[in-house]
C-alpha positions in Angstrom: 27.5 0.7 -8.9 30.3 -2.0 -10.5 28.6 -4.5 -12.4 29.8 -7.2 -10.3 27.1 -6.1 -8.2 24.0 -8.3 -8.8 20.9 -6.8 -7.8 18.7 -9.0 -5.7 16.5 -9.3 -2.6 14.4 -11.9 -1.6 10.5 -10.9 -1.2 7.9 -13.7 -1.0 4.3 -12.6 -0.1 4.6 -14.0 3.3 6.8 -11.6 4.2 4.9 -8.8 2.7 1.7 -8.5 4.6 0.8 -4.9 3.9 2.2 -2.0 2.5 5.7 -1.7 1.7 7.8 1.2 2.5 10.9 2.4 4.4 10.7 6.4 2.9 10.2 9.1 6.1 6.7 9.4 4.6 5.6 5.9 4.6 7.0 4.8 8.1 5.0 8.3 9.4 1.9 6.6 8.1 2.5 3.4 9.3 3.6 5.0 13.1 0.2 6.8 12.7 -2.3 3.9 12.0 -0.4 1.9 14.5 -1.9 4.5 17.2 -5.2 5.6 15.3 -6.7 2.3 14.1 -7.8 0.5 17.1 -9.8 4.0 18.0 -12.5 3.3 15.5 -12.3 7.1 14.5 -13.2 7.6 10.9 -10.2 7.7 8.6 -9.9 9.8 5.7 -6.8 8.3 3.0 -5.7 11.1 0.1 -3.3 9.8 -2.8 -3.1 9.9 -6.2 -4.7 6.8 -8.1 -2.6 3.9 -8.1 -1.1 5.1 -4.7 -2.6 1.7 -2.7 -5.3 3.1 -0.5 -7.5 0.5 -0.3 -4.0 -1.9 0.6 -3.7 1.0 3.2 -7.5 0.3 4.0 -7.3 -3.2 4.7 -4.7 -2.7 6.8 -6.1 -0.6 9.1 -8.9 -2.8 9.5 -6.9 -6.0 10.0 -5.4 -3.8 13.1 -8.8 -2.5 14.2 -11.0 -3.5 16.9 -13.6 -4.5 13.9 -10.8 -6.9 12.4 -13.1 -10.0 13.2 -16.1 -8.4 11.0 -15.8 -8.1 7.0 -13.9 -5.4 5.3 -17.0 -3.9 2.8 -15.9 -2.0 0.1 -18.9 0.6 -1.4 -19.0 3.3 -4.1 -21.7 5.2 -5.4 -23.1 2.3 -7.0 -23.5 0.0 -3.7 -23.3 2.2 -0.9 -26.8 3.0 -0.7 -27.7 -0.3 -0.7 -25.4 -1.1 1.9 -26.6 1.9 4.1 -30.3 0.2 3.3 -29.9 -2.5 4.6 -28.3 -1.3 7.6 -31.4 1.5 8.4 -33.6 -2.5 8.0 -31.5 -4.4 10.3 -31.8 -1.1 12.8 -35.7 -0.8 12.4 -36.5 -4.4 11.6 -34.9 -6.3 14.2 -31.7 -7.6 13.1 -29.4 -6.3 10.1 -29.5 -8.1 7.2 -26.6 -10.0 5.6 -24.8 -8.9 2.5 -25.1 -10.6 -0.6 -22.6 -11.9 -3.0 -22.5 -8.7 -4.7 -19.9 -7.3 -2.1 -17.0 -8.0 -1.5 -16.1 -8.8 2.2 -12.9 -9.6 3.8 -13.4 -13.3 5.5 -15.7 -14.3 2.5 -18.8 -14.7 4.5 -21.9 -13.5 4.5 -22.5 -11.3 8.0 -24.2 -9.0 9.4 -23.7 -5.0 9.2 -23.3 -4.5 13.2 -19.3 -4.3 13.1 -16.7 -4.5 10.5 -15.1 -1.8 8.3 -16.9 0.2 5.5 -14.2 1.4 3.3 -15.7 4.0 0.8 -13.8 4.5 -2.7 -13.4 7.6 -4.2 -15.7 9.2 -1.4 -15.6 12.8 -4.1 -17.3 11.1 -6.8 -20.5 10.7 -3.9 -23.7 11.9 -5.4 -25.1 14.5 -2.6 -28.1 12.2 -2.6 -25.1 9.6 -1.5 -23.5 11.8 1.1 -27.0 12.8 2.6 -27.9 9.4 3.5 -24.0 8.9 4.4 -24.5 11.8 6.8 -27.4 10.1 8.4 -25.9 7.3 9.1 -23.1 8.8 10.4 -25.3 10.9 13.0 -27.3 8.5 14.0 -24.2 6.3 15.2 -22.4 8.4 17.0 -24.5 7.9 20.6 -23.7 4.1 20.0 -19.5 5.0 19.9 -20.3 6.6 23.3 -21.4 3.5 25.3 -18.6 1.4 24.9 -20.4 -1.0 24.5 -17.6 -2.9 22.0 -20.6 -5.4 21.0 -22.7 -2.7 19.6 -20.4 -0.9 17.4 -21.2 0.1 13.7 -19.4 -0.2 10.5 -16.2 1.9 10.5 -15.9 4.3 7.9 -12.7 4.9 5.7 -13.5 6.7 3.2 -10.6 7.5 0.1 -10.2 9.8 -2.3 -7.3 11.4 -5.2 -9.5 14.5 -5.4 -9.2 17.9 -3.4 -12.1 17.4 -0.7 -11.6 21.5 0.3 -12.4 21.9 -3.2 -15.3 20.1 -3.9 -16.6 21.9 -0.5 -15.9 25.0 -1.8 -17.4 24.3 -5.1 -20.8 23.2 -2.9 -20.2 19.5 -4.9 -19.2 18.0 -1.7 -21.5 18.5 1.7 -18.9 20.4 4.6 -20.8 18.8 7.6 -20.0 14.8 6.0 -16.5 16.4 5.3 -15.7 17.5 8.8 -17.1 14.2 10.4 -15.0 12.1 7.8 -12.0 14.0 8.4 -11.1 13.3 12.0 -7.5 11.2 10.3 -6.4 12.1 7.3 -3.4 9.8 5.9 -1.7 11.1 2.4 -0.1 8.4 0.2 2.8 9.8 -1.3 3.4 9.3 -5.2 5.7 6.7 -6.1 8.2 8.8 -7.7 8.9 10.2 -4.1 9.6 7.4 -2.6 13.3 6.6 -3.5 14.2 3.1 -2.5 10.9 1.9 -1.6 10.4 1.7 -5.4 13.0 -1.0 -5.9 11.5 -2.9 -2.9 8.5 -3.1 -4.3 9.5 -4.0 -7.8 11.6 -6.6 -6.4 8.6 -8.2 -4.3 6.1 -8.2 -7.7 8.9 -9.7 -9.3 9.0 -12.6 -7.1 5.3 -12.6 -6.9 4.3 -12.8 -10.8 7.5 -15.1 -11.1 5.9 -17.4 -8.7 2.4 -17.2 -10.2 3.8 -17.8 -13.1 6.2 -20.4 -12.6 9.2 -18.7 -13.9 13.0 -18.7 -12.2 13.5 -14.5 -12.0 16.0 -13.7 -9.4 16.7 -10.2 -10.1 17.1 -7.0 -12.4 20.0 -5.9 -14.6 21.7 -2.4 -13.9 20.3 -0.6 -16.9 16.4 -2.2 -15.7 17.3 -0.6 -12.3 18.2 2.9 -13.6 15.5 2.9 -15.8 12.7 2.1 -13.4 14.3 4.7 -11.0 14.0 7.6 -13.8 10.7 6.9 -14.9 7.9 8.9 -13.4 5.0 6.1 -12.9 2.3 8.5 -13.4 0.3 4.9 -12.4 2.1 4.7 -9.2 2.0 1.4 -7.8 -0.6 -0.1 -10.1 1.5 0.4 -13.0 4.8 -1.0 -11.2 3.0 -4.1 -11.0 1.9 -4.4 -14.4 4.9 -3.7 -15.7 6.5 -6.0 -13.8 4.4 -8.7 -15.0 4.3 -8.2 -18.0 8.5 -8.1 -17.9 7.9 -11.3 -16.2 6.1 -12.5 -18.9 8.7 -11.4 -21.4 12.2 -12.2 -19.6 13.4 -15.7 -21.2 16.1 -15.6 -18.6 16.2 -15.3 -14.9 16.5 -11.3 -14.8 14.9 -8.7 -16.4 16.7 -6.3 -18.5 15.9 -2.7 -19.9 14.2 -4.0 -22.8 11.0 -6.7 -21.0 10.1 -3.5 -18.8 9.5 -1.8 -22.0 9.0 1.9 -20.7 9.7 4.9 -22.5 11.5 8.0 -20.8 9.7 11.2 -21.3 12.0 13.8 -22.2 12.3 16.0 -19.0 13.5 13.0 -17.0 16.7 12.9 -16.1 19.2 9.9 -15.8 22.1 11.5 -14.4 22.7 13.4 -11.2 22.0 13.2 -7.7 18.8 12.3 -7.2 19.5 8.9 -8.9 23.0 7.9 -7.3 20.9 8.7 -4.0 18.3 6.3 -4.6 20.3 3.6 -6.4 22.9 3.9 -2.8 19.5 3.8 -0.6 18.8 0.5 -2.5 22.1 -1.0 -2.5 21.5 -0.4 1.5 18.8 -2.2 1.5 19.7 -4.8 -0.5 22.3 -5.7 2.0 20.8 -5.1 4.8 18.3 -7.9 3.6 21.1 -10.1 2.7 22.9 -9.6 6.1 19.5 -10.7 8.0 18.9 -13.5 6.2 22.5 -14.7 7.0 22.5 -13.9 10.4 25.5 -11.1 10.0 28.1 -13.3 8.2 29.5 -11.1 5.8 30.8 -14.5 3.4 27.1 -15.9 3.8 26.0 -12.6 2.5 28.4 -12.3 -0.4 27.3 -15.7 -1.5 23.7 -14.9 -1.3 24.2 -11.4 -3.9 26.5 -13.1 -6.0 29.6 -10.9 -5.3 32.9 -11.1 -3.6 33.7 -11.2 0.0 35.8 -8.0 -0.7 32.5 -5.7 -2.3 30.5 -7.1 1.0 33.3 -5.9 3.2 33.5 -2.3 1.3 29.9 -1.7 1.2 29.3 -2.4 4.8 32.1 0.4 5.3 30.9 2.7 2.9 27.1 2.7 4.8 28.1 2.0 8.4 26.5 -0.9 8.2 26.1 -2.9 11.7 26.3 -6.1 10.9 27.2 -7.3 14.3 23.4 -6.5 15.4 22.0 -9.4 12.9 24.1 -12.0 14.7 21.2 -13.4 16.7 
């Protein structure tokens, strides 16, 4: 990549309202949820922690049928609670609100007839926790039948980063609660398969933390770029972020170099070969792709807006087949 080359893209939250990704195995997920969320079947999300399930979550109920009704997140410590209070509001006459203790999506305080219970780390369950789990789930499903869209329980997305078919097998997780949580199963890919998507999201936390900090960041030197892409974020996401803050934190100037991400290379990863010039090419694509949008397809607009030459823009485009006619709207 010549240095003349500026790496930028801008990402404000706005234009971020879920989960970012253009890799085959994102945009499958996204294609997915798109057909099973307003179902109300219950949705079962694998990923390794730090992969963004609950972001995943949330977005599943914002396109849901239950999208009006609070987003409740439970874990072994709340969700019997939860389920309590539903089993009152079902023999009692009326469910009962929840307290301030959880946390719902709208802020309110409503009641448990709709709305989305998203269950973390549904392996770590007691089986005292998936018994009265299972109950609930039995005793709802005549009220999915009656189409009654009034009358319909909590959704359940359940997540997990541990091996379900093994806790089965090992008799620590109960097969009948599996097989009635398992109708959609989504897998989060780790970030270090992701390729470009990595440098999309570093670029949005960048302009988010420089933001919420009140600093002028505008992009990433090279050597930042090709370290990021050769480090194995055994954090995922989660640790992209910190990082990212706390190199915003560091960075005196307005981009971040090698030294504010302060990450350390372990020695089987590579920076040479393929692999990298593959993902460093997919970003440079993006990069001005992005550019060319926000210009409306002028190619001197562009070259202004990355800091480069009118002659890079013009190469580039070549070298990718990029249409830039299609952004003159």
């Amino acid at each position: 990549m010549p240095g003349e080359f500026p790496l930028k893209v801008d990402a404000s939250e706005n234009s971020v309202p879920g989960p970012i990704g253009d890799c085959e195995a994102m945009q499958e997920i996204f294609r997915c949820i798109d057909k099973v969320a307003p179902t109300g079947v219950s949705i079962l999300i694998r990923g390794e922690p730090g992969t963004g399930k609950k972001l995943l979550g949330r977005t599943i109920h914002r396109k849901s049928q239950q999208r009006e009704g609070p987003f409740i997140i439970a874990s072994e410590a709340t969700l019997g609670t939860i389920l309590g209070r539903w089993e009152h509001g079902k023999t009692g006459g009326g469910a009962t609100p929840i307290s301030g203790d959880f946390r719902e999506a709208n802020g309110a305080a409503p009641a448990l007839s709709s709305g989305t219970l998203y269950i973390e780390e549904i392996g770590n369950l007691s089986l005292s926790s998936q018994r009265q789990l299972l109950r609930y789930v039995q005793e709802n499903e005549p009220r999915k039948k009656n189409g009654d869209a009034g009358s319909l329980p909590l959704r359940i997305i359940a997540s997990t980063s541990r091996d379900l078919n093994q806790l089965v097998h090992d008799r620590l997780f109960r097969e009948d609660l599996f097989y009635r949580l398992n109708v959609v199963t989504l897998t989060l890919p780790p970030l270090c398969s992701r390729g470009a998507d990595l440098m999309r999201l570093a670029d949005y936390f960048r302009g988010k933390f420089a933001r919420a900090h009140g600093k002028n960041i505008e992009s990433f030197a090279p050597k930042a770029v090709k370290l990021m892409l050769t480090y194995e974020w055994p954090g995922n996401v989660e640790e992209l972020a910190k990082t990212i803050e706390r190199a915003v934190l560091a960075t005196t100037s307005g981009i971040i170099d090698k030294s504010s991400l302060a990450l350390e290379l372990k020695p089987s990863a590579s920076e040479s070969g393929g692999l990298f010039k593959l993902m460093v090419s997919a970003y440079e694509k993006r990069l001005i792709k992005d550019a060319l949008a926000h210009c409306k397809g002028k190619l001197n607009k562009a070259a202004r807006l990355l800091r480069t030459s009118n002659r890079v823009i013009a190469y580039k485009v070549k070298k990718y087949a990029i249409d830039y006619l299609k952004y003159r709207h």
